[in-house]
C-alpha positions as CSV (number, residue, x, y, z in Angstrom):
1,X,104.5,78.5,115.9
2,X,102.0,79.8,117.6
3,X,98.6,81.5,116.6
4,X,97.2,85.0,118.2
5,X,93.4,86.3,117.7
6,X,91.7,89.6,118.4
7,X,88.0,90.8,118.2
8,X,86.8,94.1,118.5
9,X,83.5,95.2,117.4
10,X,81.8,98.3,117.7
11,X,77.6,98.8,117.9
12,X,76.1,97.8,114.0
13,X,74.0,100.6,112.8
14,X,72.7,98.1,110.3
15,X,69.0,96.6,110.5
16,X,68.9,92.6,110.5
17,X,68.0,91.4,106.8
18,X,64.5,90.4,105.8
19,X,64.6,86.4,105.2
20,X,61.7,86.6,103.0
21,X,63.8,88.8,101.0
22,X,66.5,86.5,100.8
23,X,65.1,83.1,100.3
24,X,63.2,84.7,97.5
25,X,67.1,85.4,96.0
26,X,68.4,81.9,96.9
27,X,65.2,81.1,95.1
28,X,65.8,82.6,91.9
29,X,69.9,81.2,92.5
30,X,68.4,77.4,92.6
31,X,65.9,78.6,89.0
32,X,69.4,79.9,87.6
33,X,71.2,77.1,88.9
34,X,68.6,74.4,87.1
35,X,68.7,76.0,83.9
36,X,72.5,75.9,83.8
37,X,72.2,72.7,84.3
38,X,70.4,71.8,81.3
39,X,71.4,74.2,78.7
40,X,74.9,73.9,78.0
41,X,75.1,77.4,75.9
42,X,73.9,79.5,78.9
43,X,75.5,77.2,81.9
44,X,78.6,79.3,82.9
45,X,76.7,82.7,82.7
46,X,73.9,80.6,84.9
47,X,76.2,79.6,87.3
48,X,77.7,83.0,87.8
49,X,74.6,84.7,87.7
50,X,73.5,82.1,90.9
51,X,77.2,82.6,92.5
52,X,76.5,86.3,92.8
53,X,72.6,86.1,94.5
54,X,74.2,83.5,96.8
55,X,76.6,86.1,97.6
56,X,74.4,88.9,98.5
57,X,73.0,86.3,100.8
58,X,76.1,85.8,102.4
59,X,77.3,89.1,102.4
60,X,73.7,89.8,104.4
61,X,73.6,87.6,107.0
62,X,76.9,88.4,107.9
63,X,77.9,90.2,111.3
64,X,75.3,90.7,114.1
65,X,72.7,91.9,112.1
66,X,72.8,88.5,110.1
67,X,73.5,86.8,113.3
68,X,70.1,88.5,114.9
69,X,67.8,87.5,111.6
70,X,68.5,83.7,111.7
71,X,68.1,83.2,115.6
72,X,64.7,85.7,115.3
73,X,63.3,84.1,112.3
74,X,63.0,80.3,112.5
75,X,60.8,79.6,109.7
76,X,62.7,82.2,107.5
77,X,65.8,80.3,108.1
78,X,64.0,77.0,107.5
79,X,62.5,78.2,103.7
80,X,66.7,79.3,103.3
81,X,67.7,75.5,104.3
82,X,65.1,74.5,102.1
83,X,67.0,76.1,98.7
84,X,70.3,75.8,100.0
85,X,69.7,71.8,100.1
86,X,68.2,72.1,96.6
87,X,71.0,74.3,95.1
88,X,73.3,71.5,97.0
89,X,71.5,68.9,95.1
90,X,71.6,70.3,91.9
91,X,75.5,70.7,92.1
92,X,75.9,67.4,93.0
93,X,74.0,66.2,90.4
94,X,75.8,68.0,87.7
95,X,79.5,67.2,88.7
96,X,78.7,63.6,88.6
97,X,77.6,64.2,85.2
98,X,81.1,66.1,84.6
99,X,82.8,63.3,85.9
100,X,81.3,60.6,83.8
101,X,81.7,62.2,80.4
102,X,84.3,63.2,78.1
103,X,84.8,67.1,76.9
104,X,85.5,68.2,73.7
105,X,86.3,72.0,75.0
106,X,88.6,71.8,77.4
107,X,88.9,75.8,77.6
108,X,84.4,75.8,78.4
109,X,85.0,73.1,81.2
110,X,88.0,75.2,82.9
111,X,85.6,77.9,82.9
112,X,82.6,75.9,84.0
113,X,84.7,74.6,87.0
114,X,85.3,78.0,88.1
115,X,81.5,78.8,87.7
116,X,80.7,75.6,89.9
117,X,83.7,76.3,92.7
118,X,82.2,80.1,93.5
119,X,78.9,78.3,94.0
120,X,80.2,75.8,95.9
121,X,82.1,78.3,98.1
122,X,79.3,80.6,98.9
123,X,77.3,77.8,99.4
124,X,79.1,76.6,101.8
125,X,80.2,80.2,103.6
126,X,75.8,80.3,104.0
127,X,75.4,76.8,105.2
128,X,78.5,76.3,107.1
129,X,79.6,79.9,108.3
130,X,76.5,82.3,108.6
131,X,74.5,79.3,110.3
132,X,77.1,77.4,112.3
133,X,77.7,81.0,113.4
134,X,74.4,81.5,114.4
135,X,74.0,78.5,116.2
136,X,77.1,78.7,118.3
137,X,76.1,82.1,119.2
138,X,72.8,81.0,120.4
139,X,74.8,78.2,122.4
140,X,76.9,81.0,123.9
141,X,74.4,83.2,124.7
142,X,71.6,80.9,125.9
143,X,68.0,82.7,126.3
144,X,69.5,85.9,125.8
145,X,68.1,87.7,122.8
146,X,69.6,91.5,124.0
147,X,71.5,93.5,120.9
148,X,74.7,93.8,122.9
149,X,74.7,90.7,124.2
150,X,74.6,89.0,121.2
151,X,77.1,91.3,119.9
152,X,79.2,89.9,122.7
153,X,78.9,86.4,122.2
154,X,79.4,87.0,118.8
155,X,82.8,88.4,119.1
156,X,83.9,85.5,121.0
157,X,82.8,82.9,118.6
158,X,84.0,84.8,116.4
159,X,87.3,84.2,118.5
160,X,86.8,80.7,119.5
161,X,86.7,79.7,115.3
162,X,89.6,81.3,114.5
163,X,91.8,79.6,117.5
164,X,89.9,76.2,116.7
165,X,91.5,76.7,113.1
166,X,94.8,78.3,114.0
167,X,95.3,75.3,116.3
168,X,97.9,73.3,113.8
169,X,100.2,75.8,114.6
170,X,100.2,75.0,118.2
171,X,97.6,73.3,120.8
172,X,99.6,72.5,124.2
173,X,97.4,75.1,125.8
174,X,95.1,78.1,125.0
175,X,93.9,81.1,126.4
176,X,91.1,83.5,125.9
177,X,91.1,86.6,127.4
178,X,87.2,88.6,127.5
179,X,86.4,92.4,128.6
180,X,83.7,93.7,129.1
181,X,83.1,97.6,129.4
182,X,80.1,99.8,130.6
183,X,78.1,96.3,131.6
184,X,75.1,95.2,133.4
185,X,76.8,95.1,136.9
186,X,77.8,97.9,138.9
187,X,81.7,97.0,140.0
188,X,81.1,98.9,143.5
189,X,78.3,96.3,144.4
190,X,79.6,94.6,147.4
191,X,78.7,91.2,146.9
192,X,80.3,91.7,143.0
193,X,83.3,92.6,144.5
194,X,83.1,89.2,146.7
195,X,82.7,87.2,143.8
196,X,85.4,88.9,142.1
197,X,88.0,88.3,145.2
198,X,86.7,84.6,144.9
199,X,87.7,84.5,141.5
200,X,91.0,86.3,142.0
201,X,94.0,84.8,140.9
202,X,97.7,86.1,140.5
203,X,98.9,83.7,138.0
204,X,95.8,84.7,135.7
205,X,94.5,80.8,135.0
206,X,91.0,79.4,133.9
207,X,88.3,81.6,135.5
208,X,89.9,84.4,136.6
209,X,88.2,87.6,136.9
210,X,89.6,91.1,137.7
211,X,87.3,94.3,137.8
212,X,90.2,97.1,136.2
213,X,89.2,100.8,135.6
214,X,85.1,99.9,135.0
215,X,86.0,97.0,133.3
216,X,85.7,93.4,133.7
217,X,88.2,90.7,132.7
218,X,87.3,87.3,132.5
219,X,90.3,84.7,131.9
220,X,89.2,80.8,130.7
221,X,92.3,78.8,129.7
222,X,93.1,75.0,129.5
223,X,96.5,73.3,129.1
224,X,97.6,69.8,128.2
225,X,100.3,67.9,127.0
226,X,98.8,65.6,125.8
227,X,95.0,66.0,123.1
228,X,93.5,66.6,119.9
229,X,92.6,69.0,118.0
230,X,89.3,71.0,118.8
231,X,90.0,69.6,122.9
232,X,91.1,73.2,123.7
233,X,88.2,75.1,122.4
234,X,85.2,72.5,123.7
235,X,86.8,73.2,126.9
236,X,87.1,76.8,126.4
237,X,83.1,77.0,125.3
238,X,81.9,75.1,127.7
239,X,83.9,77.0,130.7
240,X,82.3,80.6,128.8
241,X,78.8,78.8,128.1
242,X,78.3,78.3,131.8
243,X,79.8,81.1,133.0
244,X,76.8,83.3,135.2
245,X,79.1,85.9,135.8
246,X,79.9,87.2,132.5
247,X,76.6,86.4,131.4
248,X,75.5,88.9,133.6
249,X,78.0,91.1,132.6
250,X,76.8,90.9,129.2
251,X,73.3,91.7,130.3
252,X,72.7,95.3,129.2
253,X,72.4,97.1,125.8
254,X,75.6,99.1,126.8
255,X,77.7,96.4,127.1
256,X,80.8,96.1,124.9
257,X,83.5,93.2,124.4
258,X,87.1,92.7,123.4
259,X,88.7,89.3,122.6
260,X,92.3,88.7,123.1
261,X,92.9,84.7,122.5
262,X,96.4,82.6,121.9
263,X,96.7,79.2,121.2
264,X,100.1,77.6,122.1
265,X,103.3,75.6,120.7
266,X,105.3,76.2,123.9
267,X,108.8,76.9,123.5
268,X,109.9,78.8,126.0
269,X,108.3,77.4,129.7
270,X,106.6,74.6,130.6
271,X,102.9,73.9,129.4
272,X,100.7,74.8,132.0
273,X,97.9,77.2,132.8
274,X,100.2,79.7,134.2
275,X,102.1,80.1,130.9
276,X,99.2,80.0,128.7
277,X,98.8,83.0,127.0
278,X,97.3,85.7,127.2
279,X,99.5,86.9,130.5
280,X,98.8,89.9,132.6
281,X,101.4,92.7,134.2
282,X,101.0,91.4,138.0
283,X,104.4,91.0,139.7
284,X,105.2,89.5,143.0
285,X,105.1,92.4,145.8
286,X,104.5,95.1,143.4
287,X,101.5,96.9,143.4
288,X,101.6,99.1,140.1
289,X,98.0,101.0,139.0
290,X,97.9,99.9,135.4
291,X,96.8,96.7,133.6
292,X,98.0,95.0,130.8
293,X,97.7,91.5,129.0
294,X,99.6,90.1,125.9
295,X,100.0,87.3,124.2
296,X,103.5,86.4,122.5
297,X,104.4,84.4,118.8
298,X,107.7,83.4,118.7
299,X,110.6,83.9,121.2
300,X,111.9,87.2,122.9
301,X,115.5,86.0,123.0
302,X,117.1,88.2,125.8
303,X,113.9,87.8,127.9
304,X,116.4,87.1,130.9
305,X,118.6,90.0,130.8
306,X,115.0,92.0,130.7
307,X,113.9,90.6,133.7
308,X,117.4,91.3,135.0
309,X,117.9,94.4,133.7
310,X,113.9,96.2,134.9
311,X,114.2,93.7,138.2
312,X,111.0,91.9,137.1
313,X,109.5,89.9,140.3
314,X,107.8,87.5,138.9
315,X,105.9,84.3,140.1
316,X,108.0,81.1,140.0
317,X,105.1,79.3,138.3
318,X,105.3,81.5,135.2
319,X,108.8,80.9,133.4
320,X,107.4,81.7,129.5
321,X,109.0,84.8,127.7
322,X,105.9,86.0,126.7
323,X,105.2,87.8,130.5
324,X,107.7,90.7,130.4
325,X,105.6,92.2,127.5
326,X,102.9,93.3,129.8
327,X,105.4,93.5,132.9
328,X,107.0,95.9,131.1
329,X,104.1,98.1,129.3
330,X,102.9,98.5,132.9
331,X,105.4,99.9,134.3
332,X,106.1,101.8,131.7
333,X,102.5,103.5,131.8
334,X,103.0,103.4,135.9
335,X,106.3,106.1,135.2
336,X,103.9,108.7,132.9
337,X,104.2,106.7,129.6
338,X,101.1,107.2,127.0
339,X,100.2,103.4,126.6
340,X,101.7,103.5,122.6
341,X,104.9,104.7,124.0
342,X,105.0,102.1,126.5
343,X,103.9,99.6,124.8
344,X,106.9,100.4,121.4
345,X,109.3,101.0,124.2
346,X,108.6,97.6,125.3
347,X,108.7,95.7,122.3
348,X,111.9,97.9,120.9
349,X,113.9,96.4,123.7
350,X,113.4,92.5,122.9
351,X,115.5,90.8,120.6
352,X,114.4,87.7,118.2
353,X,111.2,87.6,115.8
354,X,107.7,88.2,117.8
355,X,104.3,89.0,116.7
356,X,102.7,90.6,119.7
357,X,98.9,91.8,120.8
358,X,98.3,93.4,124.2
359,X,95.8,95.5,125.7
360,X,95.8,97.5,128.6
361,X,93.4,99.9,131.1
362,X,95.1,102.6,130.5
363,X,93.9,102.5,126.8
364,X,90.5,100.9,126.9
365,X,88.6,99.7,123.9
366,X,92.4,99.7,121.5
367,X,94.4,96.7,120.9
368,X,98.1,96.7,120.6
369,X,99.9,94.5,117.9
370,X,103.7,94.7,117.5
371,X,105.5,92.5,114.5
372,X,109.3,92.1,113.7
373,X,111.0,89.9,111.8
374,X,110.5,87.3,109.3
375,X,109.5,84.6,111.2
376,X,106.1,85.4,112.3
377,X,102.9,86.8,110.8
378,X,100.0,89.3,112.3
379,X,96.6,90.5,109.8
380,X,94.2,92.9,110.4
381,X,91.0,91.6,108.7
382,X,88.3,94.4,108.4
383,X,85.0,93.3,108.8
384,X,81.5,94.1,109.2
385,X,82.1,97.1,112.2
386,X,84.4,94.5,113.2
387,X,88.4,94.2,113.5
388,X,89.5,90.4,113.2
389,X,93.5,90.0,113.8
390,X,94.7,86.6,113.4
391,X,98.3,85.3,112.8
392,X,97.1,83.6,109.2
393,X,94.5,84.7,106.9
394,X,92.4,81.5,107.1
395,X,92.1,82.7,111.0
396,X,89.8,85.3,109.5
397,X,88.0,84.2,106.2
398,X,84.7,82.9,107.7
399,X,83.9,86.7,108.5
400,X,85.7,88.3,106.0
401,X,88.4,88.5,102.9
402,X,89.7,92.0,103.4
403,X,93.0,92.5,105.8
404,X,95.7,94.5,106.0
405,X,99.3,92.4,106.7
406,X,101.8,93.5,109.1
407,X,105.1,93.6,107.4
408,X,107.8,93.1,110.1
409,X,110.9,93.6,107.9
410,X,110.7,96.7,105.8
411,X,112.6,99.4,107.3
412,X,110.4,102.6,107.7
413,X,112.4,105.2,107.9
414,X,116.1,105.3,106.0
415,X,117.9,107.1,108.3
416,X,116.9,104.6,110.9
417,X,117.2,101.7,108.6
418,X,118.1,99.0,111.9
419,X,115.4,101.1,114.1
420,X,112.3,101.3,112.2
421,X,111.9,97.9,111.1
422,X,108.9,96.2,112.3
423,X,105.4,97.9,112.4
424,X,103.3,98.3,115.6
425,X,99.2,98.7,114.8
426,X,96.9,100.9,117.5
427,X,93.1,99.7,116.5
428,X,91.0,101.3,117.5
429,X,87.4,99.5,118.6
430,X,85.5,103.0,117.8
431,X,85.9,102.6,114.2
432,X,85.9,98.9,114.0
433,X,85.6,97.7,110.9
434,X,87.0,100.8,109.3
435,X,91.1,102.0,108.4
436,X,89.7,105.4,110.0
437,X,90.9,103.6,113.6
438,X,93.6,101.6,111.9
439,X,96.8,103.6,113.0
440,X,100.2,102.1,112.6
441,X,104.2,103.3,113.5
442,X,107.8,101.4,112.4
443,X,109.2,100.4,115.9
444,X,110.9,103.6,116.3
445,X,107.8,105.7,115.9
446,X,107.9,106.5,112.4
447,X,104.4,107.1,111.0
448,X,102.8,104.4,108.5
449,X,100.0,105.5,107.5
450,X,97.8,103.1,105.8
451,X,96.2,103.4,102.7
452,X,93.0,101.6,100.8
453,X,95.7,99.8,98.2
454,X,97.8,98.1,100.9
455,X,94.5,95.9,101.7
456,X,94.8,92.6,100.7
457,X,92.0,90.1,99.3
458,X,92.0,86.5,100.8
459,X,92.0,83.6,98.0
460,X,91.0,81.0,100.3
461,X,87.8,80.2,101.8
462,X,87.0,77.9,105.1
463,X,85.8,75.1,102.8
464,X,89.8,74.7,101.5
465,X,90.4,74.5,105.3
466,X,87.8,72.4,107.0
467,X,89.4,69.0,108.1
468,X,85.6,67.8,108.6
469,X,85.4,64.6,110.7
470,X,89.0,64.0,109.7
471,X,91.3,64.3,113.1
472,X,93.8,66.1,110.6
473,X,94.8,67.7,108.0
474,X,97.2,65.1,106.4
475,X,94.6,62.7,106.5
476,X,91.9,64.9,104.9
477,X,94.1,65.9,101.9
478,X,94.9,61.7,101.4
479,X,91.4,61.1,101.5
480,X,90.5,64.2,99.1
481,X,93.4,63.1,96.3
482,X,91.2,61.2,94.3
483,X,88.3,63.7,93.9
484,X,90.6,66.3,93.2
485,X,93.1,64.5,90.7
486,X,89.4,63.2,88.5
487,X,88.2,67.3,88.6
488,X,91.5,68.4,87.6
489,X,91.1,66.0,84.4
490,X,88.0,67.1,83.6
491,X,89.6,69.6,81.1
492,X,92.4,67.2,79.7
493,X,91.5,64.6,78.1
494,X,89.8,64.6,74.9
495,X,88.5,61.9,72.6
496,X,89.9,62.3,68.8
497,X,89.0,60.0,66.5
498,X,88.0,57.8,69.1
């Protein structure tokens, strides 16, 4: 168990929302939401009615141009607080009304609680998504107020959520992985070039930073053996929130940003920084042209005979499996390889259940993903000009419900039954957002294309995942049991004859 995130985004092409607009719908959700509340023949269609102006809300302050609107527009923001904490209100009032009464319509109150749990949800995807979003990309991106930029910081909050909630399956270490193409500084600058050897590291740890083809790579990591949940992530913000370097970087309307992140439940390798994922191609004494980075889920089984077999030199401190995946993409690009046929070669020679992503410089701006066997789990979630991959859906609610899933078992091709199970995804961070740069092969290079049907809708939200305050999830659910068990009666019992 182990949990793998990408971002790629592309330049939105759409203007940030008017808040005026929108608190004057949240305003006509909270009139809605009042007279459901006191007329019991018109309350469901109320509620629904509310549900779906709180959703265009949501819906609009999604992506950057949501983002944008709430950090421009303070007061606007303040007159949306101001409804959402009425609307809040309101509900609260009304299900301790539920709770206290008996219900002679068992079928109206079902439908009622389904009324009252969209609200609830996209009240709490406005509140608790759009503007904790918007905060911590303020946090990330300090006095910066450029387009790209806060594109940028976007996609690695975007990043930093989704490892912060894929961390129960696996928080020994973490890794986040951030490049940056066509920025603000000029990579033949001497004294760049200075900082950049300063920052050099061969084993790829916490701070790294490589300049590769007109790109920069910045590595932040942490490892321990021993924390809670969340520890991984403060560290990994705080190292990226006072990072000059890739704030500078970021520092130009041109810039553009893609997220590879991993957080860890080390099996193969000791927990250290070295093994944290995501791990580059470098090899001791060898000196090959092309970069690559991966991150691993699961276990390649015959990962010794493959460092046998290719004579892999690697660094003593590095003993996880996960580092011949980039080892070997390299070199396979080095011998004349395009970086899809490297990169299938690669994962067609390793035995056991993976879920892989990878990028490399020979490819920029495309992500790699690789999935066989049953064991693991990779979805593409399809966003607002944005791809989101994540190994579990609830690693990519908070920005969006649409993904595609990965299917690592179904033989493509049935005259290559053994051969073409497993699916390996290109995207494609032109089309983000869009199947258009969604392109997808069995492992033995069969094409899969994919279609608008295969796109799955999400049934969870990140309010039927947020542990709160709660330092798990075990204790959260104990705490929770009474509150659920009284709504789930609110439609069964019934008074007769008293």
């Amino acid at each position: 168990m182990c949990g793998i995130v990408a971002v790629l985004r592309r330049p939105s092409d759409r203007p940030a929302p008017d808040l005026t607009g929108l608190a004057d719908l949240l305003a006509a959700a909270t009139a809605a939401l009042t007279q459901g509340a006191s007329h019991e023949a018109t309350q469901i269609d109320d509620f629904r009615a509310a549900a779906a102006q709180l959703g265009t809300v949501d819906a609009a302050l999604r992506g950057s141009a949501g983002v944008r609107a709430l950090l421009a527009d303070v007061p606007g923001r303040a007159r949306l607080n101001h409804e959402l904490d009425r609307q809040d209100r309101l509900v609260r009032e009304f299900e301790a009304g539920l709770d206290e009464a008996l219900h002679p319509d068992p079928a109206h109150v079902e439908a009622l609680n389904l009324a009252l749990l969209e609200v609830k949800d996209r009240l709490w995807a406005i509140q608790r998504d759009r503007f904790r979003t918007a905060d911590a990309v303020a946090g990330l991106a300090g006095e910066s107020t450029m387009v790209a930029a806060i594109d940028g910081f976007l996609s690695i909050q975007v990043a930093l959520a989704a490892i912060d909630r894929l961390e129960v399956r696996g928080r020994d270490s973490a890794g986040v992985e951030i490049v940056v193409r066509n920025g603000a500084l000029d990579l033949d600058d001497a004294r760049l070039a200075e900082l950049c050897a300063q920052r050099a590291d061969p084993l790829h740890r916490d701070r790294s930073v490589r300049a590769v083809d007109g790109a920069l790579c910045f590595v932040y990591k942490a490892a321990a053996e021993i924390g809670e949940l969340g520890d991984n992530v403060a560290m990994l913000r705080a190292s990226i929130t006072r990072d000059g370097l890739l704030h500078g970087a970021l520092a130009n309307e041109t810039a553009r940003v893609m997220v590879l992140s991993h957080t860890r439940w080390a099996s193969v390798g000791i927990i250290s920084e070295a093994n944290a994922h995501p791990l580059d191609q470098a090899e001791v004494g060898r000196s090959g042209s092309t970069y690559a980075s991966a991150a691993l889920n699961g276990d390649v089984d015959n990962y010794a005979e493959l460092v046998g077999l290719h004579h892999l030199e690697i660094a003593p401190e590095i003993t996880t499996d996960a580092k011949v995946i980039p080892a070997l993409m390299a070199r396979g690009i080095d011998a004349g390889l395009p970086a899809i046929d490297a990169f299938r070669d690669a994962v067609a020679s390793f035995e056991g259940s993976v879920a892989i992503g990878a990028h490399t410089s020979a490819a920029p701006g495309r992500v790699f993903l690789a999935l066989r066997g049953s064991g693991q789990g990779l979805y593409v979630g399809l966003a607002d000009d944005t791809y989101i991959v994540a190994s579990e859906p609830y690693g990519l609610v908070e920005e969006t419900h649409r993904y595609l899933r990965l299917d690592g078992e179904t033989p493509a091709n049935p005259d290559n039954p053994s051969g073409s199970r497993g699916q390996i995804v290109v995207l494609d961070a032109e089309h983000s957002g869009t199947l258009e740069g969604v392109q997808r092969l069995a492992y033995d290079g069969t094409p899969v294309p994919v279609t608008e049907v295969e796109l799955a809708t999400a049934e969870i939200t990140t309010r039927d995942i947020d542990r709160g305050e709660f330092p798990h999830s075990l204790l959260l659910e104990i705490s929770e049991a009474p509150a659920s068990f009284r709504k789930t009666l609110r439609a069964m019992i019934i008074e007769r004859d008293g």
